[in-house]
C-alpha positions as CSV (number, residue, x, y, z in Angstrom):
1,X,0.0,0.0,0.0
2,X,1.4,3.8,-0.7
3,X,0.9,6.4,1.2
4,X,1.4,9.6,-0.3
5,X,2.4,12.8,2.0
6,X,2.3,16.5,0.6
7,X,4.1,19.2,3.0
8,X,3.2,22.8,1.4
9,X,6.3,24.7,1.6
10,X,6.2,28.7,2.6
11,X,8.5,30.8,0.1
12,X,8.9,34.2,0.5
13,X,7.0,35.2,-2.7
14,X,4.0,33.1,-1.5
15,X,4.1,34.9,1.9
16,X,4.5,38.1,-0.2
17,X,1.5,37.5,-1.8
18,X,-0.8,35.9,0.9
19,X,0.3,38.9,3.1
20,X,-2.4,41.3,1.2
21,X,-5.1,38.4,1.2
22,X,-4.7,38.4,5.1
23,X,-4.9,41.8,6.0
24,X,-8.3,41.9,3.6
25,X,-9.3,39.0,5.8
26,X,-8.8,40.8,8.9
27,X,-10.4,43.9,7.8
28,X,-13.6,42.4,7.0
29,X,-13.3,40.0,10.2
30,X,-13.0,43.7,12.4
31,X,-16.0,45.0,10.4
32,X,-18.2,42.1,11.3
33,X,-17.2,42.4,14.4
34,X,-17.9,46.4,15.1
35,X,-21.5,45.6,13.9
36,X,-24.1,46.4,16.8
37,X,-25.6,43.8,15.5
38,X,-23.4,40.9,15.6
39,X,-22.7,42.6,19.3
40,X,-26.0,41.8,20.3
41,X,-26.4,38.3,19.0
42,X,-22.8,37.8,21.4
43,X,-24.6,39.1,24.2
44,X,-27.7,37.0,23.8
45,X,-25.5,34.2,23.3
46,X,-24.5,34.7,26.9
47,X,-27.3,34.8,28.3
48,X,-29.1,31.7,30.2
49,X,-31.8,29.5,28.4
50,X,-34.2,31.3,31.3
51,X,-33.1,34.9,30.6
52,X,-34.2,34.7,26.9
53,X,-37.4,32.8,27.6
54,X,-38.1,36.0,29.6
55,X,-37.2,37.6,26.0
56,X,-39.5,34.9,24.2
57,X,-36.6,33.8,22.3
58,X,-34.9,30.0,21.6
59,X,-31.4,30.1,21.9
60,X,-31.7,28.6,18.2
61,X,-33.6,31.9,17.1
62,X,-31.2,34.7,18.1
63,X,-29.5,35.4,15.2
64,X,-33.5,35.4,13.1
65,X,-34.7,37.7,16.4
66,X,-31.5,40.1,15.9
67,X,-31.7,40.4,12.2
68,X,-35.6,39.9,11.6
69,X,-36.2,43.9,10.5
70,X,-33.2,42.7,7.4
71,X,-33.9,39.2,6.5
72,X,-37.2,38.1,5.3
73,X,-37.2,34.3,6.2
């Protein structure tokens, strides 16, 4: 039986060009984050099953409860 093994090697022309591609990635990752939005769903998510049946909300509905005035589902 063979067994193959690939190791990707780093260069410093791949880590040239991957350098642009990660600081897009982190831009848009700080974006998402900065959203009130996506701020509220975090502090939901913290919250005990009994706090957010005081809310009327499922822990499995807080993302449709935060964004329900954007997304018609």
């Amino acid at each position: 039986m063979a067994h193959i093994t690939f190791t990707p090697t780093v260069t410093p022309i791949t880590e040239f060009l991957m350098r642009p591609l990660r600081a897009v990635g982190s831009f848009m990752v700080a974006i998402m984050e900065s959203n009130s939005r996506i701020q509220l769903v975090d502090k939901l998510n913290a919250m005990s099953d009994a706090e957010l049946a005081e809310l009327g909300v499922k822990r499995d509905e807080i993302v449709h409860y935060v964004f329900k005035d954007t997304f018609y589902i």
